[in-house]
C-alpha positions as semicolon CSV with decimal commas, in nm:
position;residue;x (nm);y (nm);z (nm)
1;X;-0,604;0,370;-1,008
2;X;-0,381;0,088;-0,804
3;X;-0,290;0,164;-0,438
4;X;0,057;0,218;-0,316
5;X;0,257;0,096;-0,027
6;X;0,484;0,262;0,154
7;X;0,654;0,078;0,460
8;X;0,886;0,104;0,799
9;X;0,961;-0,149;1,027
10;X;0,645;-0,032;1,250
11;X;0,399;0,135;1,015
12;X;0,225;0,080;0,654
13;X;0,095;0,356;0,482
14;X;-0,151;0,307;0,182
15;X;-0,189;0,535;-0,050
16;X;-0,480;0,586;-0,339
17;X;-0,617;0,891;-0,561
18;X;-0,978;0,911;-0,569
19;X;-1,209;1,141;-0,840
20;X;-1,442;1,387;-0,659
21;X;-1,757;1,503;-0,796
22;X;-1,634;1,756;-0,892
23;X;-1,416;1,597;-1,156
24;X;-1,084;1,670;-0,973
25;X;-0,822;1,435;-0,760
26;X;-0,813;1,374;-0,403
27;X;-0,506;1,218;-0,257
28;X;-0,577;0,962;0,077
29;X;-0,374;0,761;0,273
30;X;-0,466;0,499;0,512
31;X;-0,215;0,467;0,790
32;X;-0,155;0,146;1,054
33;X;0,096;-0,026;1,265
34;X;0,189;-0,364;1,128
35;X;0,071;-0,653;1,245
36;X;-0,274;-0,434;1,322
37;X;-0,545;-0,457;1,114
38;X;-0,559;-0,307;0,815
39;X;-0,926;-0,198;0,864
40;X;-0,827;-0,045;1,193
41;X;-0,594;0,215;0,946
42;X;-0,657;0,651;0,997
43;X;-0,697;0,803;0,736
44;X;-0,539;1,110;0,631
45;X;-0,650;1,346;0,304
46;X;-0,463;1,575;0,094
47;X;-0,479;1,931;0,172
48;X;-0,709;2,017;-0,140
49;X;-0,824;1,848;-0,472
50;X;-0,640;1,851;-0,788
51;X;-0,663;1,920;-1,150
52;X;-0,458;1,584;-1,219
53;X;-0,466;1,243;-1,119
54;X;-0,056;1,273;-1,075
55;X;-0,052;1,585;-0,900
56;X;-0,286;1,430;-0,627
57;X;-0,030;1,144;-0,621
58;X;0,224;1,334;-0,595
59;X;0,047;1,470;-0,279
60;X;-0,043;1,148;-0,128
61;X;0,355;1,035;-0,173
62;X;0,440;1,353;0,024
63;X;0,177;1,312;0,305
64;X;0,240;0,913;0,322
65;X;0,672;1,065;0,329
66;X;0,547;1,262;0,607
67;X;0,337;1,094;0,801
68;X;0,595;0,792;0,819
69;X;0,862;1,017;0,964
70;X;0,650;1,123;1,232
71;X;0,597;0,748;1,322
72;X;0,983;0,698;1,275
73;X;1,066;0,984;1,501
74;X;0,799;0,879;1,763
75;X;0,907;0,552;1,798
76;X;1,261;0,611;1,778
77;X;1,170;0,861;2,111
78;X;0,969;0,615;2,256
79;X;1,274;0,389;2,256
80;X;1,516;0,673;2,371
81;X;1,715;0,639;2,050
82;X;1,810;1,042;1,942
């Protein structure tokens, strides 16, 4: 399953869908600021495993939505833009 890439002017968020051992889906997604190192990146799971491969991508889209927007509204604060 191909990685996807979800961007904002400050952050990248990589997203993937990995099998457990258990034979269900696991959505991740690998978080840094540009210009940082990718390998320096936090990583963030899905709440739970899935039955499907596209329900735990669906997941990962969500978190990845998510976890953006936080970055978004931090650095919009951190500039004193409301």
């Amino acid at each position: 399953m191909d990685d996807e890439v979800c961007t904002t002017h400050t952050h990248v968020a990589r997203l993937r869908v990995m099998q457990t051992t258990s034979e269900r889906y696991r959505g991740i997604v690998h978080l840094h600021r540009i210009g940082e190192d990718p390998g320096t990146s936090e990583q963030y799971d899905t709440e739970g495993d899935f039955a499907s491969d596209v329900e735990a991508r669906d997941a990962a889209r969500t978190l990845a939505r998510r976890l953006l927007e936080e970055q978004i509204q931090g650095h919009e604060k951190a500039q004193g833009i409301d």
